[in-house]
C-alpha positions as CSV (number, residue, x, y, z in Angstrom):
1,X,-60.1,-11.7,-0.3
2,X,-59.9,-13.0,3.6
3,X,-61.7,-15.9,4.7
4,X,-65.1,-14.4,6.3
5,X,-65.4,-12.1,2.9
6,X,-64.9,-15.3,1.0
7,X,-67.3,-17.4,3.6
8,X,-69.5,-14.5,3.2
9,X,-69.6,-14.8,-0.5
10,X,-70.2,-18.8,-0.5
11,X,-73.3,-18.0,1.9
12,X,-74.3,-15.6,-0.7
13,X,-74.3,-17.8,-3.7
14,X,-75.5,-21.0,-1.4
15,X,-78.7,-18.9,-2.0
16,X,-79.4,-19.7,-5.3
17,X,-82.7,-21.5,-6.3
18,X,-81.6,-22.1,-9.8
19,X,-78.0,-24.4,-10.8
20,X,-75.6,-21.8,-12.6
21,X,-75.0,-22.7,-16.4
22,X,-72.4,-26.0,-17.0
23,X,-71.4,-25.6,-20.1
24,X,-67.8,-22.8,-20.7
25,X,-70.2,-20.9,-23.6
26,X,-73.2,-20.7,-21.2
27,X,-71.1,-19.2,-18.5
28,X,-69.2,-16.8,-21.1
29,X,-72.5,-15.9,-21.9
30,X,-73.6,-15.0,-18.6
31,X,-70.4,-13.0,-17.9
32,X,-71.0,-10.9,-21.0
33,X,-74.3,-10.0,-20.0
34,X,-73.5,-8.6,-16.9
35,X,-70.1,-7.0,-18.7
36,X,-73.1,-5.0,-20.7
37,X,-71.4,-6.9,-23.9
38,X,-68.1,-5.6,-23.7
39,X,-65.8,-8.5,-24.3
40,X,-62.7,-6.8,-23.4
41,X,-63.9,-6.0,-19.8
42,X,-65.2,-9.6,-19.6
43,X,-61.3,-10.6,-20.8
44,X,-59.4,-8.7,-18.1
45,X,-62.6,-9.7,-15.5
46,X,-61.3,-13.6,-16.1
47,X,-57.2,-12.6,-17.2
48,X,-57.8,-14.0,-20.4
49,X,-57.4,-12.3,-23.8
50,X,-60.2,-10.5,-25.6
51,X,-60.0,-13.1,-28.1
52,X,-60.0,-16.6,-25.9
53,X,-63.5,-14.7,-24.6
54,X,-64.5,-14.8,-28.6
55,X,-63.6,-18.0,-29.4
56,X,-66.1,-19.2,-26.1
57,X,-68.5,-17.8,-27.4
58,X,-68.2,-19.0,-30.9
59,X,-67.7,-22.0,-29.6
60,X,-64.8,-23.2,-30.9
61,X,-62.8,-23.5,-27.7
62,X,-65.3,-25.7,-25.2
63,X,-62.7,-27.2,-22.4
64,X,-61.2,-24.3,-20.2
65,X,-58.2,-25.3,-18.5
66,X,-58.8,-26.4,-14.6
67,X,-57.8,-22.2,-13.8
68,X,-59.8,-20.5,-16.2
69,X,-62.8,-23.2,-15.2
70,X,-62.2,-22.3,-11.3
71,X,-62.7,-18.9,-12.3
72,X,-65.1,-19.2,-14.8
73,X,-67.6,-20.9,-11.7
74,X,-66.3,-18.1,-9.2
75,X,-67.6,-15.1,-11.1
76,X,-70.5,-16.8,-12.4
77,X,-71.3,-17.9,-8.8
78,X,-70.6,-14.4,-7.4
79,X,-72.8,-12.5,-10.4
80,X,-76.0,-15.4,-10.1
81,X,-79.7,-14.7,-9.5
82,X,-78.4,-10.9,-7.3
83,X,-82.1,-10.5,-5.9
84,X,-82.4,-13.9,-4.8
85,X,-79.3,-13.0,-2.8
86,X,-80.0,-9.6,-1.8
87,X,-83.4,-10.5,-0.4
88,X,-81.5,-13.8,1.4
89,X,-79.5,-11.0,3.3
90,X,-82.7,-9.0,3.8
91,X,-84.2,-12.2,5.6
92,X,-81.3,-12.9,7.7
93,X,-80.4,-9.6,8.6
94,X,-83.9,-9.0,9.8
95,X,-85.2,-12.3,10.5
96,X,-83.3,-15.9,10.4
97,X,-80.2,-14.2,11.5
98,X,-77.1,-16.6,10.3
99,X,-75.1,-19.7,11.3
100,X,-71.7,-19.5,11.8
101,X,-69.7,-22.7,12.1
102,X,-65.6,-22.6,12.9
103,X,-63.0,-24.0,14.1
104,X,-60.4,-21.5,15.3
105,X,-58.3,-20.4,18.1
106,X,-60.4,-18.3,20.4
107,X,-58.6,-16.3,23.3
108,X,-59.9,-14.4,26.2
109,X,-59.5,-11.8,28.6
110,X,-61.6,-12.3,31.9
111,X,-61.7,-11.5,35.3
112,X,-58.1,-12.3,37.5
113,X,-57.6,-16.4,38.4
114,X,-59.4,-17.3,35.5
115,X,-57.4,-18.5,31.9
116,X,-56.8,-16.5,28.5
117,X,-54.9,-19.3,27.1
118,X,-56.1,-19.5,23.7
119,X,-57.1,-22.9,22.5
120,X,-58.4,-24.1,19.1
121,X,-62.5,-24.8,19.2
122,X,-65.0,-25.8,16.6
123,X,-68.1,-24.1,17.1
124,X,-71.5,-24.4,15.6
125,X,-73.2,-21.5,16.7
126,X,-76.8,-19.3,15.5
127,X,-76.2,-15.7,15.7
128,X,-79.0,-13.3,15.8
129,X,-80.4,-10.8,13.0
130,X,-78.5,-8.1,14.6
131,X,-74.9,-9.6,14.0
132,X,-75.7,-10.6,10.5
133,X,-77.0,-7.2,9.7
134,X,-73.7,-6.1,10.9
135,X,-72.1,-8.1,9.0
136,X,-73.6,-7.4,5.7
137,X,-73.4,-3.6,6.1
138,X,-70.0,-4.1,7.0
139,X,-69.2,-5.9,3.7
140,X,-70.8,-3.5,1.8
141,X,-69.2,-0.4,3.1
142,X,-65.9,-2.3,2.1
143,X,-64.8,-3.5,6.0
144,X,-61.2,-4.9,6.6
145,X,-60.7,-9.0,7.0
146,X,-60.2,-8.0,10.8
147,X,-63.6,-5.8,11.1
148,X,-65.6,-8.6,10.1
149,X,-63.6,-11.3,12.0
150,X,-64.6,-8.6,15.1
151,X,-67.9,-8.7,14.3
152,X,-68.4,-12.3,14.2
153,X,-66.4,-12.6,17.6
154,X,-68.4,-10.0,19.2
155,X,-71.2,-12.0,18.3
156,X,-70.1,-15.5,19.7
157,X,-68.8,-13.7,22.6
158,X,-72.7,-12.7,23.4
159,X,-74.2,-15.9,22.6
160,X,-71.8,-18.8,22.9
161,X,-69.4,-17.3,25.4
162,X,-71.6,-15.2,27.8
163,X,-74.8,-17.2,26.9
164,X,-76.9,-13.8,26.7
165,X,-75.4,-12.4,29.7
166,X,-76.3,-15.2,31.8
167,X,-72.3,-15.9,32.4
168,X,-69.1,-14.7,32.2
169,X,-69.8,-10.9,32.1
170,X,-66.4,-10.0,32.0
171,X,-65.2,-11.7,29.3
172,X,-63.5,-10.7,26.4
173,X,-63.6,-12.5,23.4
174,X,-60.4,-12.8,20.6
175,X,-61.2,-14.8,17.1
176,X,-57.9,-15.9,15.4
177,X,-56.1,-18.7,13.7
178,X,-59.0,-19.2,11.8
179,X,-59.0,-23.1,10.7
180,X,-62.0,-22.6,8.5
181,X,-65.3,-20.8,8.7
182,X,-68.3,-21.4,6.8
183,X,-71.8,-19.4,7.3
184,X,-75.2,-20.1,6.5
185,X,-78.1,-17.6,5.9
């Protein structure tokens, strides 16, 4: 998973209105409901065996090693309240439209006498509903770490770089060394 897909998901699960289950039972619990109760899918979901997933459950194992735990709260973040997160997306990508914050090296190509050297800048930046709908149906339809990275560059190129079109019209916008990214829907 590349870093927007994995900022992507974090947005996604920021969304919740409900705290996921603490406890390893609670969380095996979870799992195997949305597994449809089949603790072998559940055990190659989580690269455990079938019966480490049984013996959660029972109870009789109740501290995960720090792996198992890390992927324990990924999945169960990533599976959590799915309509409150769908209708998130909904708002945003019709709405609210998203924050994107970054620091990264961004690189341009613009009119003749003017710099491309790229430089490293951290950016705080609204986009509109437009771009995050863009985003999302990229995800969904399975888009490469580099489409996505396009579309959120295409986007800061309008309203950061070219400030609407009021500047810079010629400007071309390239997103990479990406530092971190987080986003916020």
């Amino acid at each position: 998973m590349g870093e927007m897909e994995e900022a992507l998901a974090r947005a996604s699960a920021g969304t919740a209105t409900r705290p996921i289950p603490k406890s390893a039972q609670a969380r095996m619990r979870f799992l195997l409901k949305t597994e449809k109760g089949s603790t072998r899918a559940l055990a190659a979901r989580l690269g455990i065996t079938q019966r480490t997933v049984e013996r959660y459950l029972k109870g009789t194992l109740r501290r995960p090693r720090a792996e198992l735990a890390a992927r324990l709260e990924r999945e169960v973040r990533r599976d959590w309240q799915p309509r409150v997160q769908q209708r998130a997306k909904k708002q945003a990508a019709t709405a609210t439209g998203i924050v994107i914050e970054t620091r990264a090296r961004f690189g341009f190509t613009a009119a003749p006498g003017s710099t491309d050297d790229g430089r490293i800048r951290r950016i705080t930046q609204h986009l509109p509903p437009p771009y995050a709908a863009r985003l999302f149906d990229a995800q969904s339809a399975g888009a490469t770490e580099q489409q996505l990275q396009r579309i959120a560059a295409e986007g800061l190129q309008e309203i950061y770089f070219k400030d609407n079109g009021r500047r810079a019209a010629d400007l071309e916008v390239e997103f990479t060394d990406i530092d971190y990214i987080e986003l916020e829907f």
